[in-house]
N, C-alpha and C positions, 0 to 999 in steps of 0.2 A: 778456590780461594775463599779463607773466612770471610764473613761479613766484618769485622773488625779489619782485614788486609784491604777491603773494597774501600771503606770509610777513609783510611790513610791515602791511598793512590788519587780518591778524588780529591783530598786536602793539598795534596804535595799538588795537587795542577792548581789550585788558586795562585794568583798573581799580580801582583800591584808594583807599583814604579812609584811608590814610597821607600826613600831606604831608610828611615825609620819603624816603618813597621816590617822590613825584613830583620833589620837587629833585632825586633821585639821576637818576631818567632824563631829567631838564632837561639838569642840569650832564651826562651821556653825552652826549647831543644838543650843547648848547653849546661842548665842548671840542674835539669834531670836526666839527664845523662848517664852513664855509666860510672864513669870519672870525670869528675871537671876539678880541677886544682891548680896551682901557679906550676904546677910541676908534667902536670899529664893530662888528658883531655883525650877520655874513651867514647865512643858512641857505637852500641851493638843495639844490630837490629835483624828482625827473622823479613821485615820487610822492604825489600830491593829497592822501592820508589823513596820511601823515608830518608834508606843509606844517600842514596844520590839526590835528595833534598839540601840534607845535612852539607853533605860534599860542596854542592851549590854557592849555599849562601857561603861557607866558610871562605870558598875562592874567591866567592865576590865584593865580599866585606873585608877579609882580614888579608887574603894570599899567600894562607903558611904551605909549609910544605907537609902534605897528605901523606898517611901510609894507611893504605888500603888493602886488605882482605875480606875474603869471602868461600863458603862453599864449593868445591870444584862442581860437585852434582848434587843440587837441591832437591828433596825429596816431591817436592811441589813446585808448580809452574811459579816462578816469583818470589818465593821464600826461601830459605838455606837460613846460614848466619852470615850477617855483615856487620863488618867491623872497621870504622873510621877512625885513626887516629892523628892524635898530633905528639910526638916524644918529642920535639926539639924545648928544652924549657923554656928557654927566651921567649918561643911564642905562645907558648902556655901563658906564661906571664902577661905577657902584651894583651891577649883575648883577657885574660882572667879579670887585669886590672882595667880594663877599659868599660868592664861591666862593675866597676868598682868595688870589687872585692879584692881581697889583701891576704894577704897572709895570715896578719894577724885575726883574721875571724876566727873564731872558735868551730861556730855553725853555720851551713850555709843557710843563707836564709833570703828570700826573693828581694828584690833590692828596689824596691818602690821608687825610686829614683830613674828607673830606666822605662820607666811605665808611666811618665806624666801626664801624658791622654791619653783620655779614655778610649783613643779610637787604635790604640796599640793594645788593649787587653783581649780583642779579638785574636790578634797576630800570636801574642804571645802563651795564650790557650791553644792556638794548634800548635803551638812549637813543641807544647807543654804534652799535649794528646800521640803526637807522631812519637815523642821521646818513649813515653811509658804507659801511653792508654788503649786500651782494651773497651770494646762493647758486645755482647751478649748478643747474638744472631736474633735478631726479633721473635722470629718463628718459635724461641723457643724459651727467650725471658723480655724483662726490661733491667737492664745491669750494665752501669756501664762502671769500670775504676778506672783509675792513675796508680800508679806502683810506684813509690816513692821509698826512695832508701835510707832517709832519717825523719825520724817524729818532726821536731821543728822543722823542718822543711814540709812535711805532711801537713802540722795544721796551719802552717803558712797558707797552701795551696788553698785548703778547704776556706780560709776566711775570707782566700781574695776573690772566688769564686762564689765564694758567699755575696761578696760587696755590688757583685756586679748588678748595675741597676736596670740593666735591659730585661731580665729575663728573676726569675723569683725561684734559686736553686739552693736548697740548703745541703750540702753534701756532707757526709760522714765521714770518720776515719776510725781504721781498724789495724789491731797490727797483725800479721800472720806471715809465721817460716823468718824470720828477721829482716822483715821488710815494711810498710804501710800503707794501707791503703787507701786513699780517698776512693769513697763509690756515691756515684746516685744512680736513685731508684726511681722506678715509673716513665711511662714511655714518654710523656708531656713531657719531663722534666729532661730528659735523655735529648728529646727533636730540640728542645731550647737551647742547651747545650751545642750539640753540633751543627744546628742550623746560626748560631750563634759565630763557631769558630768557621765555617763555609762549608759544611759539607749537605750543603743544600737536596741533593740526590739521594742521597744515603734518608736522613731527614724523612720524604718523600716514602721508602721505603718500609720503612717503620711506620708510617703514617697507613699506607693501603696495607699491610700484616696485620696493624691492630682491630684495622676496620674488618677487614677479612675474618678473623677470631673473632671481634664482637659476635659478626654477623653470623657464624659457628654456632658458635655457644646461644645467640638467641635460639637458630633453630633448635638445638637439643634442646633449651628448657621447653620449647614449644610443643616437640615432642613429648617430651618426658611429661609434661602435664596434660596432654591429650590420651596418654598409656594412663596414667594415673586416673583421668577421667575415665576413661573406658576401662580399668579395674573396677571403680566404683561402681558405672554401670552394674555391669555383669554380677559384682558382688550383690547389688541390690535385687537385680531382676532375679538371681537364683535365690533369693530369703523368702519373695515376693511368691517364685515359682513352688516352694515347698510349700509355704502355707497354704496355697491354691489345691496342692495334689495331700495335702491331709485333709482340707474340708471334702476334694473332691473321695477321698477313699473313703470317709466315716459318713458324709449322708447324700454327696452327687451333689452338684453345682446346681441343680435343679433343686432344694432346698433353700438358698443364696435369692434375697430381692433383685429386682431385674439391673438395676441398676449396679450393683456387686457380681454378678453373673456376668454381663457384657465386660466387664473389667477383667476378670478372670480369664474368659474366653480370648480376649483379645489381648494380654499377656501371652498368655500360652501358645497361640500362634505367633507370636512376633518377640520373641524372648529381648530380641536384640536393640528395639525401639526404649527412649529417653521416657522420662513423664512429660516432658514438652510434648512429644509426637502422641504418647498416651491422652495426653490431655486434647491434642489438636481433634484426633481419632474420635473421641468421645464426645467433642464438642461441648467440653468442660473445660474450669480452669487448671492451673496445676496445683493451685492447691486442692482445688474439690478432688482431684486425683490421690493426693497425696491421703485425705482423709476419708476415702474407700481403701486406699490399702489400710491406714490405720485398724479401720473394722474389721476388715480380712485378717490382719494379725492378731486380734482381741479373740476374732472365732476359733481360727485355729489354735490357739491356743485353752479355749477352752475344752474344743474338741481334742484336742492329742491329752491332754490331761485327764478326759474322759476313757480313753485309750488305754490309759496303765491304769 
């Protein structure tokens, strides 16, 4: 099962014994729907607990008469296609107008009148999320949209989602294949979102994924800049090692003041030691370290130039 299937199934078990905010997540469900008209009233869904949410409230709110299909053999445990309808028009009508919408509208459009407290914008965002929403398996983005099937009703969605003052979501809308989409992005914004409409669990989930990845990704930068140091190293100690074996091939380390010599020497045994540990070793600082290799480079340099 998608992490998008999971988020629905824990939504459809929220439960309240307000029958105000079951009309609110009816009418979310019914307005983005498949069809919703005075005439017809479709609702397809690939997820089985949504179908019999849908089914639910319709019985317990309005009591039309249902016509139900579904997949004989779903490819997945839980999903197939399901399909709620209501053909009878009268109660197309009776649902349609009771959410006060008419005929005569042109565009659907969310009908802020059915939403007078705040405390139904909850109910009526998962009605909204079960009908057409979609979230991004953690593990592998943060995305979540709503698929909405006309513009004015898309940026309807997005402003009211915008307004809401619990949580601080600006969402987008896009259009793509003849359809639109509101999306938000980021996982904060996503847990706001669905811990918002109840899907507290799911929320939860996304929350240990991201921390999981963080904690990923710190260790590889952690790595990746301990390889990067230990490049450096080694880069340095073999620049360090040449100059060494041209002074030592043009006049022997025995040439070299003692304090240049013991440098030398204790390089070349221990290639793999820091100037920290050179410095410790020598009972120097690291920059006095630093400024014997200097001379070391200045000689050798003289000497290989002697050389050609």
């Amino acid at each position: 099962m998608s992490f998008s299937a999971d988020v629905k199934r824990e939504l459809c078990g929220v439960s309240t014994s307000e029958k105000s905010e079951l009309y609110a997540e009816l009418y979310g469900m019914l307005l983005f729907c498949n069809r919703f008209s005075s005439r017809e009233i479709v609702y397809k869904t690939e997820n089985k607990y949504s179908a019999l949410r849908f089914e639910d409230l319709l019985t317990e709110l309005f009591t039309p008469i249902i016509e139900k299909k579904s997949d004989l053999a779903p490819k997945v445990k839980d999903t197939g296609l399901y399909k709620v309808s209501i053909m009878i028009p009268d109660e197309c009508r009776r649902i349609f107008e009771y959410y006060g919408h008419t005929t005569k509208d042109i565009k659907l459009r969310i009908n802020r009148a059915n939403l007078g407290a705040e405390s139904l914008y909850a109910p009526f965002l998962r009605g909204v999320f079960l009908s057409c929403g979609s979230v991004t398996d953690p593990q592998k983005g943060n995305h979540l949209e709503l698929m909405v099937r006309h513009k004015t009703l898309a940026e309807n969605l997005m402003h009211f989602i915008g307004e809401v003052e619990v949580f601080s979501v600006n969402p987008k809308v896009i259009s793509r294949k003849g359809s639109y989409l509101v999306y938000i992005k980021g996982s904060d914004n996503i847990c706001d979102f669905l811990g918002f409409i109840g899907a507290g669990n799911s929320v939860m989930r996304i929350i240990e994924t991201s921390a999981y990845k963080d904690m990923i990704n710190d260790l590889t930068r952690r790595q990746n800049s301990e390889l990067s140091n230990i490049r450096k190293l080694a880069d340095a100690a073999a620049k360090q090692i040449r100059a060494i074996n041209i002074i030592k091939d043009r006049d022997g380390l025995d040439s070299l003041p003692e304090e240049l010599r013991s440098l030398c020497e204790l390089r070349l045994e221990n290639p793999e030691m820091s100037l920290k540990e050179l410095a410790a070793e020598l009972k120097i600082s690291r920059s006095g370290v630093n400024h014997r290799i200097d001379r070391l480079y200045k000689i050798a340099d003289e000497k290989g130039d002697n050389n050609e």
